[in-house]
C-alpha positions as a Markdown table, in Angstrom:
| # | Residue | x | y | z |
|---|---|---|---|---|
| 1 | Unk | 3.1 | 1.6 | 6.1 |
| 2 | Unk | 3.3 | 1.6 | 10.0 |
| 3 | Unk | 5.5 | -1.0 | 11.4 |
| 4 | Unk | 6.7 | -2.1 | 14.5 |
| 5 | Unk | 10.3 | -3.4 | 14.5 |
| 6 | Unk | 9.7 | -3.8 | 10.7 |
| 7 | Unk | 6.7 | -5.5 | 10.4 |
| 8 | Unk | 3.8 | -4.2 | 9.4 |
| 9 | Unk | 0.9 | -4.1 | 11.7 |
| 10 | Unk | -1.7 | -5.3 | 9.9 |
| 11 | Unk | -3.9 | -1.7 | 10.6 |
| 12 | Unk | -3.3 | -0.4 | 7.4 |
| 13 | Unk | -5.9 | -0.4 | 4.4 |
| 14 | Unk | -5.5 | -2.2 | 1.3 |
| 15 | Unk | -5.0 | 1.5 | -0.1 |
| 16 | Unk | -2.0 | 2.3 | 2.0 |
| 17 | Unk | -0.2 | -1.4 | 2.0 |
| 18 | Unk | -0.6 | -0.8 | -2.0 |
| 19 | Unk | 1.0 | 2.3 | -2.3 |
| 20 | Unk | 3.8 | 1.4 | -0.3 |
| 21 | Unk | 4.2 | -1.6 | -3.0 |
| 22 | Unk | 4.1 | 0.5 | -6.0 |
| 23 | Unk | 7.0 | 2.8 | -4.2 |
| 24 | Unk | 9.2 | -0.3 | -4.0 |
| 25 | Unk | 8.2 | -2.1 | -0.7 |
| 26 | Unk | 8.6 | -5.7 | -2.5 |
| 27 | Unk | 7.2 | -7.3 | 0.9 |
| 28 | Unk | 3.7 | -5.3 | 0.8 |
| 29 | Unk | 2.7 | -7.9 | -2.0 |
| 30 | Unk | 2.9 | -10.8 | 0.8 |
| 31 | Unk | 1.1 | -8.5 | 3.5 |
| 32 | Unk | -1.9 | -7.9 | 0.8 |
| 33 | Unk | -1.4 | -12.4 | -0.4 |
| 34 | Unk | -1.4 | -13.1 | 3.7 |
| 35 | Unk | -5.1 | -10.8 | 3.7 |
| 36 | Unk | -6.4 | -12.2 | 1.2 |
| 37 | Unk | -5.9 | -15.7 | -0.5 |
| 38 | Unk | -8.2 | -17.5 | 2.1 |
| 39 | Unk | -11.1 | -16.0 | 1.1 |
| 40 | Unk | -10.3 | -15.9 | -2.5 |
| 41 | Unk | -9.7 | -19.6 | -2.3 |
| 42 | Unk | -13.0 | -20.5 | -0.7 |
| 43 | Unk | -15.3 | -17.8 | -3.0 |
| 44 | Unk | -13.8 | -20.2 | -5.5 |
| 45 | Unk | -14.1 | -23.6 | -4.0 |
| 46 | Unk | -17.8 | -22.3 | -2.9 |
| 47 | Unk | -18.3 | -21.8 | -6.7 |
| 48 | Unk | -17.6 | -25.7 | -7.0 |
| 49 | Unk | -14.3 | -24.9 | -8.0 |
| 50 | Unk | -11.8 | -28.5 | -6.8 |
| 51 | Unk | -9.4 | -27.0 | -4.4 |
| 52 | Unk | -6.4 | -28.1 | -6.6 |
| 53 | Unk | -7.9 | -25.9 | -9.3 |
| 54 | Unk | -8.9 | -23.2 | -6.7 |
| 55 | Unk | -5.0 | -23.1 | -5.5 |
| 56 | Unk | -3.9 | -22.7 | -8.6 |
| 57 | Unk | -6.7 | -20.1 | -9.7 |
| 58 | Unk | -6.0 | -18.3 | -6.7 |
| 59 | Unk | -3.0 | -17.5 | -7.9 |
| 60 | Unk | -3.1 | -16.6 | -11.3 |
| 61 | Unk | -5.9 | -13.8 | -9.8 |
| 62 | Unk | -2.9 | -12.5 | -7.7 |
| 63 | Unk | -1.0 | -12.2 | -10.7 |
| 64 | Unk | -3.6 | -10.8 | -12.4 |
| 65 | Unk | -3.2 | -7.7 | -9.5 |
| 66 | Unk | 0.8 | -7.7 | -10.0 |
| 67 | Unk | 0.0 | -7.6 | -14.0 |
| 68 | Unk | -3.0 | -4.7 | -13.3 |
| 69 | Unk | -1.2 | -3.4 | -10.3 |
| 70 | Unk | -1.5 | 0.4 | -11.7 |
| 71 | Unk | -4.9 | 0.1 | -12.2 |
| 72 | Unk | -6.6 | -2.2 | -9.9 |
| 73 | Unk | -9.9 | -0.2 | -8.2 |
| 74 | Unk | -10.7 | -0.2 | -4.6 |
| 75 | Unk | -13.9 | -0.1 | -2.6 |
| 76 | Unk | -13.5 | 1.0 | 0.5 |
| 77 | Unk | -9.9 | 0.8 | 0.6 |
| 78 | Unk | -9.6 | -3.0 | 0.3 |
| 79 | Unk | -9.0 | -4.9 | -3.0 |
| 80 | Unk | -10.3 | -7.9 | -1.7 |
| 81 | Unk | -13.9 | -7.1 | -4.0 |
| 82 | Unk | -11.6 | -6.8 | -6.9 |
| 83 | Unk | -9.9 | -10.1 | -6.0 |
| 84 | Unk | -12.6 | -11.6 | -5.9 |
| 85 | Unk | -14.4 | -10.3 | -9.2 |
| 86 | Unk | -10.8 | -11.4 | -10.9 |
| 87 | Unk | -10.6 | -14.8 | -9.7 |
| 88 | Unk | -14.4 | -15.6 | -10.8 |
| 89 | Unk | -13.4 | -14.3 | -14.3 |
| 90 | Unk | -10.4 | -16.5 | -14.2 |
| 91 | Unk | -12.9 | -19.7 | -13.2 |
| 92 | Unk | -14.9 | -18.4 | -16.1 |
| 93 | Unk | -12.4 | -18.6 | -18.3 |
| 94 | Unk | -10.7 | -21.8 | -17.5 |
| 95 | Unk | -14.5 | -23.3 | -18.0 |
| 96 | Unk | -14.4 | -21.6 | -21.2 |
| 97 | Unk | -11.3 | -23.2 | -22.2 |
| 98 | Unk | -11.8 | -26.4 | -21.1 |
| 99 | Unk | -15.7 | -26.3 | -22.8 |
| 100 | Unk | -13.9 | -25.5 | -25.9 |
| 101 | Unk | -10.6 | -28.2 | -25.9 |
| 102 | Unk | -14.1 | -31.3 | -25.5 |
| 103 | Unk | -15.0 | -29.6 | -27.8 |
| 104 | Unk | -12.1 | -29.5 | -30.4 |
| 105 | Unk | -11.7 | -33.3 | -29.7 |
């Protein structure tokens, strides 16, 4: 990752940031959180999502990329499209869940 003075200069690709993370550059998780969760949290809100729920499903997608992080897929060197596919399955899936708790009552 370039850097100046040790921090990073916000020119590299998703791709590059990412590898430096899985050779042990801890703080390349921020620098790809800092990209990112704004427009993960408002694809989600758009989707009528509350924004307490959106916080919160925000990020359990970004764990969902530590949890994936050897096999997360990039297009055109950002993960943002992966992101953003993620958090939408986890809004699924919380809808699911809740569907089926009214349900079980």
């Amino acid at each position: 990752m370039r850097t100046i003075q040790g921090v990073t200069s916000g020119m590299d690709p998703d791709e590059d940031v990412w590898a430096d993370l899985l050779d042990g550059d801890a703080d390349c998780f921020g620098v790809i959180w800092d990209r990112h969760r704004d427009r993960v949290f408002r694809n989600l809100c758009s989707a009528g999502v509350a924004a307490v729920d959106a916080e919160d499903m925000t990020a359990m997608a970004f764990l969902e990329l530590w949890r994936r992080r050897d096999v997360v897929r990039f297009v055109d060197g950002s993960l943002l499209p992966w992101l953003l596919v993620t958090a939408q399955n986890v809004h699924r899936n919380a809808a699911r869940s809740r569907r089926r708790h009214r349900a079980f009552l």
